[in-house]
Residue frames as a rotation matrix with the C-alpha (Angstrom) as fourth column:
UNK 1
-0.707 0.599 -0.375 15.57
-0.043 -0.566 -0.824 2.08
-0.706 -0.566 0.425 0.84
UNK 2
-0.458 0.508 0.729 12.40
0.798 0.596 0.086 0.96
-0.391 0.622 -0.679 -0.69
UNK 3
0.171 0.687 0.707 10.65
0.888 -0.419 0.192 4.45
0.428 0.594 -0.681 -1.13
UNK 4
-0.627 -0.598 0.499 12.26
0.568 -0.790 -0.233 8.02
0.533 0.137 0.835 -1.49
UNK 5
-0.546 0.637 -0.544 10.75
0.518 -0.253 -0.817 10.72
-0.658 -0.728 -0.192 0.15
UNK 6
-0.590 0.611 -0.528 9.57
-0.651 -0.747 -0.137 12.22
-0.478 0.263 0.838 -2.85
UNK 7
-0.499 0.814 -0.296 7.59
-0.262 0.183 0.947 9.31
0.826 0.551 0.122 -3.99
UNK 8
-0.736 0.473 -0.484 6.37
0.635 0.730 -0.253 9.13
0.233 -0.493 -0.838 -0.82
UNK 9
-0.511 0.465 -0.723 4.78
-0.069 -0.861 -0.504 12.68
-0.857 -0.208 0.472 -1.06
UNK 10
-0.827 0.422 -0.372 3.60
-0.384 0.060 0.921 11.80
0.411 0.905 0.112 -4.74
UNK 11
-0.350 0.785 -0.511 1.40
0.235 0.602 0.763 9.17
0.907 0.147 -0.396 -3.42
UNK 12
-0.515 0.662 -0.545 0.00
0.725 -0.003 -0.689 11.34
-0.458 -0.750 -0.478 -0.27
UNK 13
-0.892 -0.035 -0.451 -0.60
-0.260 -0.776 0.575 13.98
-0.370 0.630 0.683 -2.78
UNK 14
-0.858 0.202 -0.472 -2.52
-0.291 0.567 0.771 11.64
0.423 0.799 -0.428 -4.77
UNK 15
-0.526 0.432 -0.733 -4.33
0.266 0.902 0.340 9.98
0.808 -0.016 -0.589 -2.14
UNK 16
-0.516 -0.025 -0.856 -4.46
0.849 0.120 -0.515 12.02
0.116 -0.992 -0.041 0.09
UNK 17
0.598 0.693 -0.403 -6.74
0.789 -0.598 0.143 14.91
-0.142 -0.403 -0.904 1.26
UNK 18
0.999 -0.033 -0.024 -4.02
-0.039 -0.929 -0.368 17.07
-0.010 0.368 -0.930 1.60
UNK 19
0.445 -0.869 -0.215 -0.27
-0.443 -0.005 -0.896 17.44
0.778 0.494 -0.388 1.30
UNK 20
-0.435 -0.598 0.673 0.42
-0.866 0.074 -0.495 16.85
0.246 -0.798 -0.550 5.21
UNK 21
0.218 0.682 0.698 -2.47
-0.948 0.319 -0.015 13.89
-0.232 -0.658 0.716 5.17
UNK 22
-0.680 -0.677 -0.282 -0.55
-0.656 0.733 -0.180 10.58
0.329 0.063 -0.942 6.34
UNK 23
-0.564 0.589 0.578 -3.20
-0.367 0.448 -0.815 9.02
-0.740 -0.672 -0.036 8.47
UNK 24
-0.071 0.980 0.187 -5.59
-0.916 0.010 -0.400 8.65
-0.394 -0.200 0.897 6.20
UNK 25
0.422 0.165 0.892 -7.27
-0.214 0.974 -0.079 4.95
-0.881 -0.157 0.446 5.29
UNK 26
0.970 0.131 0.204 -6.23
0.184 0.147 -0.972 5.76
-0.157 0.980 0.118 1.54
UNK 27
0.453 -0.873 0.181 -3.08
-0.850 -0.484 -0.208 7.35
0.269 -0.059 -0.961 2.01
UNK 28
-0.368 -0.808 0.459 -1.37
-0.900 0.433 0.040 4.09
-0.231 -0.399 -0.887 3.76
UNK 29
0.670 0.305 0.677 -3.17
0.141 0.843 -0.520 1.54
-0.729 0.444 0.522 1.55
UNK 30
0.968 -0.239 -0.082 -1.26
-0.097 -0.052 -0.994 3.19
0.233 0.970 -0.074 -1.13
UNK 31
0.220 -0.969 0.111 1.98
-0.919 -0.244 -0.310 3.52
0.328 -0.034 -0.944 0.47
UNK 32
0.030 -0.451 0.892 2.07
-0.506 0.763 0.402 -0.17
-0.862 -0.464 -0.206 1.56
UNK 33
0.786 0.584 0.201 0.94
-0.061 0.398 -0.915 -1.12
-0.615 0.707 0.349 -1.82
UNK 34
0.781 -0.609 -0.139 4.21
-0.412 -0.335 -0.847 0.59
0.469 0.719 -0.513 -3.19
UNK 35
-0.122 -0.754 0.645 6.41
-0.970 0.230 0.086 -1.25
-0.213 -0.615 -0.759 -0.45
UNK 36
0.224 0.231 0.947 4.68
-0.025 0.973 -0.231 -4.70
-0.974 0.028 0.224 -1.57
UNK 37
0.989 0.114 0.091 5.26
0.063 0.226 -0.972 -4.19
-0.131 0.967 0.217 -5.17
UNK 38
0.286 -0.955 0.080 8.87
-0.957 -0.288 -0.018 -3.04
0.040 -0.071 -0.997 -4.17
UNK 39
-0.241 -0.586 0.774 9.58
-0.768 0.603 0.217 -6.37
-0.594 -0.542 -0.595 -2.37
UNK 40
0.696 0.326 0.640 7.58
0.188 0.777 -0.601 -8.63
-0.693 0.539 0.480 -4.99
UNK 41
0.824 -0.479 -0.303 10.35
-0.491 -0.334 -0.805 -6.99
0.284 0.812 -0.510 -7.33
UNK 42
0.168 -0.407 0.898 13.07
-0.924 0.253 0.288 -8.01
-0.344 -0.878 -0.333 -4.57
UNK 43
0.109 0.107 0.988 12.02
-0.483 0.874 -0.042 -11.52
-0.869 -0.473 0.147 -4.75
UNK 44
0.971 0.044 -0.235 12.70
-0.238 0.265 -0.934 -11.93
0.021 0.963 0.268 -8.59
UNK 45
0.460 -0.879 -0.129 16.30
-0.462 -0.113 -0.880 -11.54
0.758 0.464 -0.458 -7.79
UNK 46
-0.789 -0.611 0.063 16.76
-0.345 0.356 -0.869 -12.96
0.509 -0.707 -0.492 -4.46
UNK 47
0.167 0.708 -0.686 14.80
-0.285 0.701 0.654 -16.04
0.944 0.086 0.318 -3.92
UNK 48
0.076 0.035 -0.996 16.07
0.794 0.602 0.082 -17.29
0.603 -0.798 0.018 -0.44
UNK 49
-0.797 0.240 0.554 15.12
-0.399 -0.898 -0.186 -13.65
0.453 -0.369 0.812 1.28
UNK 50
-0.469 0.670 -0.575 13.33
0.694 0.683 0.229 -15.32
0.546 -0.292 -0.785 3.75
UNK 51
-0.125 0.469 -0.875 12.97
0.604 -0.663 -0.442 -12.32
-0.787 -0.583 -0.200 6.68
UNK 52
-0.780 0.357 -0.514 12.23
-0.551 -0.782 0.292 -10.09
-0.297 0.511 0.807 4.08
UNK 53
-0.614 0.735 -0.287 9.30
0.190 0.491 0.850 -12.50
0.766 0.467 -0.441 2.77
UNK 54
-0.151 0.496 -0.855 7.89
0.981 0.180 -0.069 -12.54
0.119 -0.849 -0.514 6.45
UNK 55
-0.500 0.282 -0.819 7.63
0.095 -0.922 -0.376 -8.75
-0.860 -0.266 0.434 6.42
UNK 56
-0.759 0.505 -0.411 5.78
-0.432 0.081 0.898 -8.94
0.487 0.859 0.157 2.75
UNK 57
-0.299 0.818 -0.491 3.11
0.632 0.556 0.541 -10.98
0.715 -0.148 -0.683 4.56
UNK 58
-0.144 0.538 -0.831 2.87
0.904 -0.271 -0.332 -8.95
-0.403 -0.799 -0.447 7.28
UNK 59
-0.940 0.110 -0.322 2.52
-0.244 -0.877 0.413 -5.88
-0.237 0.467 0.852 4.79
UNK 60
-0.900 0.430 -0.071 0.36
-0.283 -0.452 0.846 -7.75
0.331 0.781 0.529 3.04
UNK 61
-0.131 0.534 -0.835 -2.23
0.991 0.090 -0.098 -9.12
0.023 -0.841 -0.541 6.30
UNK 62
-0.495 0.197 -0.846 -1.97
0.570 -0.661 -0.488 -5.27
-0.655 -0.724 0.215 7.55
UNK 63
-0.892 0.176 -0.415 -3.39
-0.424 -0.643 0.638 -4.00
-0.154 0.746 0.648 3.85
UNK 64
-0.559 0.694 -0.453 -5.86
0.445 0.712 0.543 -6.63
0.699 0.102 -0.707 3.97
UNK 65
-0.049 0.670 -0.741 -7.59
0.929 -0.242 -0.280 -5.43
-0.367 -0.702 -0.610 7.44
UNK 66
-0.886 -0.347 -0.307 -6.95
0.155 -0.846 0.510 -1.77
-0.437 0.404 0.804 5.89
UNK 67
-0.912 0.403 -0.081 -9.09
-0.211 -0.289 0.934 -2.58
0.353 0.869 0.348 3.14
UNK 68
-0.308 0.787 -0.535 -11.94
0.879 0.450 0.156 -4.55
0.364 -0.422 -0.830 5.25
UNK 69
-0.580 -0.011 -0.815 -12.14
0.677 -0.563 -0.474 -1.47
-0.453 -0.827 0.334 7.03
UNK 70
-0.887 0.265 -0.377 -12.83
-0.390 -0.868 0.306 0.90
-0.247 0.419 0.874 4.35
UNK 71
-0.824 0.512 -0.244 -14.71
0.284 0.745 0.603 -1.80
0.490 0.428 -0.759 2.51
UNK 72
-0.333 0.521 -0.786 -17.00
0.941 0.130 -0.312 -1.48
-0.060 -0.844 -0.533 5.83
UNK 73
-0.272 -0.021 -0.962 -16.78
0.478 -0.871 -0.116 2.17
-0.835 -0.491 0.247 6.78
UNK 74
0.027 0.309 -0.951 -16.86
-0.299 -0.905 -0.302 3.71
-0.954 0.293 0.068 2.83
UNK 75
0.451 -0.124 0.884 -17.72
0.505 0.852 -0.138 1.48
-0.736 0.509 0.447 -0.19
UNK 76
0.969 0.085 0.231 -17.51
0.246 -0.373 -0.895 4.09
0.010 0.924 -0.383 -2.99
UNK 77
0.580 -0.814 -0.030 -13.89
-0.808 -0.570 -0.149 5.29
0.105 0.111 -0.988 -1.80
UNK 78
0.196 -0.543 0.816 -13.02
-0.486 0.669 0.562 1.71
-0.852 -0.507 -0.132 -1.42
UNK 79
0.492 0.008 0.870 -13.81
0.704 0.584 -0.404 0.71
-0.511 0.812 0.281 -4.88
UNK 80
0.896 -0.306 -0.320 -11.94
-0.426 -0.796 -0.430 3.97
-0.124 0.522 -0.844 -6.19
UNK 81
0.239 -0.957 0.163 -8.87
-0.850 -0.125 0.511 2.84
-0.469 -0.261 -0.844 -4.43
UNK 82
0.198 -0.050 0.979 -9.00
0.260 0.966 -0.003 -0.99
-0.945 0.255 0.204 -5.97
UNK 83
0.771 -0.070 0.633 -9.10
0.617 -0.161 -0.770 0.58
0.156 0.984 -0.081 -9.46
UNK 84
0.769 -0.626 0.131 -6.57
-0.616 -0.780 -0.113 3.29
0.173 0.007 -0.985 -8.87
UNK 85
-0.163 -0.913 0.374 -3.86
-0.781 0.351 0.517 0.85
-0.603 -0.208 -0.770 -7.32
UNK 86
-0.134 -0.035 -0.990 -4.95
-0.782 0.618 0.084 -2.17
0.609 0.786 -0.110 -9.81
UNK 87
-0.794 0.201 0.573 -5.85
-0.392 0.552 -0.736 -4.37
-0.464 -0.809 -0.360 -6.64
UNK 88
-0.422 0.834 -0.355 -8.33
-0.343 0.215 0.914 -6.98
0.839 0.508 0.195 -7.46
UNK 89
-0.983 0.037 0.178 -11.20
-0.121 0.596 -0.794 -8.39
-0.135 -0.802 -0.581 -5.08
């Protein structure tokens, strides 16, 4: 199990508005962010993990449109989140 429930309440804490806010555009950039760094960790130790590679891409496609969105919709909280998670673009 890639992420406990309490670090998944750290990072809505963090990111989120408030303690119960899951939805929001920050809130599930960060929590895929922490499931992609899980599985890039994965892949150090177990190189032929193919279906698990094919869900990494599709994590990391669905974080991509994520960000376009905000990108679009709210620059200043988009460039927060790039520094805050270490994300270049």
């Amino acid at each position: 199990m890639p992420l406990t429930k309490e670090e998944k309440q750290e990072v809505i804490t963090k990111f989120g508005a408030s303690d119960k806010d899951t939805g929001s555009t920050e809130v599930q950039i960060a929590l895929i962010t922490k499931r992609i760094n899980f599985l890039t960790d994965h892949f150090k130790h177990h190189k032929k993990d193919h279906n698990s590679r094919r869900g990494l891409l599709k994590l990391v496609g669905q974080r991509r449109k994520l960000l376009k969105y905000l990108k679009r919709i709210e620059l200043d909280k988009y460039r927060k989140i790039l520094d805050e998670l270490g994300l270049r673009k």
